[in-house]
SESEMAR-656809 format. One record per residue (C-alpha): residue in three letters; x, y, z. Coordinates in nm, 4 decimals, decimal comma. Example, Ala and Ser with C-alpha at 12.3 -4.5 7.8 and 13.67 -1.06 7.14 Angstrom:
% SESEMAR-656809
ala 1,2300 -0,4500 0,7800;
ser 1,3670 -0,1060 0,7140;
% end
This chain:
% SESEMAR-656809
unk 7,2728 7,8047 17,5979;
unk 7,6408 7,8915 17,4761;
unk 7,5253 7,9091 17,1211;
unk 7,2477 8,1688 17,2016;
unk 7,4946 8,3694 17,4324;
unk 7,7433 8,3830 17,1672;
unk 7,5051 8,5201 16,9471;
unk 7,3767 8,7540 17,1865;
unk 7,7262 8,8730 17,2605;
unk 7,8454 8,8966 16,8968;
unk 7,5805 8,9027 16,6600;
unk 7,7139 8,5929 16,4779;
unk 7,7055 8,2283 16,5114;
unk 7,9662 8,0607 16,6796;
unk 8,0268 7,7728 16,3955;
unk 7,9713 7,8541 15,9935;
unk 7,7450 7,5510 15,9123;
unk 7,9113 7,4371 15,6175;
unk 8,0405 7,0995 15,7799;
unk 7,8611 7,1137 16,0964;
unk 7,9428 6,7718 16,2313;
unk 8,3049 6,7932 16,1208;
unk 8,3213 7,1362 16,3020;
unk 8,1296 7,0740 16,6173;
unk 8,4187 6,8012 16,6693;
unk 8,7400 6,9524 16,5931;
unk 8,6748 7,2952 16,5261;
unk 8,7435 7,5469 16,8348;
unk 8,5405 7,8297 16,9418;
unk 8,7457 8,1188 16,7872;
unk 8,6851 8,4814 16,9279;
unk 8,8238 8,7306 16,6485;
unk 8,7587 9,0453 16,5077;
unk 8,6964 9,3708 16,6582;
unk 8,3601 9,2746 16,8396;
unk 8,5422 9,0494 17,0773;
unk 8,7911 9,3138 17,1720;
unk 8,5418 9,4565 17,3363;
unk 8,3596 9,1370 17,5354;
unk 8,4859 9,0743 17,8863;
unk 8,7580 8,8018 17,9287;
unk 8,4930 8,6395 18,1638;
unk 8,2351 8,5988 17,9068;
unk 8,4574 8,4560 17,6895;
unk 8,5461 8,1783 17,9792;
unk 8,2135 8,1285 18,0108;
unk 8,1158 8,0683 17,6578;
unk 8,4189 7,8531 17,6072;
unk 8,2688 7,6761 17,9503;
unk 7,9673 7,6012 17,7558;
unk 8,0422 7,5520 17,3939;
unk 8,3003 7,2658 17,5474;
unk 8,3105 6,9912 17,2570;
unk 8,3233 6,7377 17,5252;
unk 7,9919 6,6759 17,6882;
unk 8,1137 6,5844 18,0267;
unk 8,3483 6,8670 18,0447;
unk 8,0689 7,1207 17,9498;
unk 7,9317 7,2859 18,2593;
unk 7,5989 7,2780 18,3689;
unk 7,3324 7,6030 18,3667;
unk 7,3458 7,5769 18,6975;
unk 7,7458 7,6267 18,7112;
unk 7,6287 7,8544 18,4162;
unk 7,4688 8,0850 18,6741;
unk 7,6765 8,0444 18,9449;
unk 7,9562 8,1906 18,7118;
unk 8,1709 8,5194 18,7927;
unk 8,0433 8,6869 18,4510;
unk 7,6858 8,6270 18,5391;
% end
C-alpha cells in the first residue's frame, strides 16, 4: 500500500531497484525534490507509517485508514 501511495503522490518509486534487498533494509524513505514540497506533512507520516522497514512497526490498513491524512 505505501509503495503505490508513494507513487501516486510523486510519480516515482520510492526505492531505485538497483540493490533492492540491500535498500529495502537500510535504505530510508527519502522525500526530496520539488514534488514533495508540495505533499502534506501528513502524507508524508503516513507513507513513512507504511514503508516502515520493520514489519512489526509498520501499521496496519486499518490504522492506514483510520489516519489524520486519510
Amino acid at each position: 500500500m505505501g509503495v503505490i501511495l508513494f507513487i501516486m503522490l510523486s510519480g516515482t518509486y520510492p526505492f531505485n531497484f538497483r540493490n533492492l534487498e540491500e535498500e529495502l533494509v537500510s535504505t530510508p524513505v527519502l522525500f526530496l525534490g520539488p514534488t514533495w514540497a508540495k505533499i502534506s506533512d501528513e502524507a508524508k507520516h503516513l507513507l513513512t507509517r507504511l514503508l516502515d522497514k520493520e514489519a512489526n512497526a509498520r501499521i496496519t490498513s486499518k490504522q492506514a485508514l483510520d489516519h489524520p491524512w486519510v
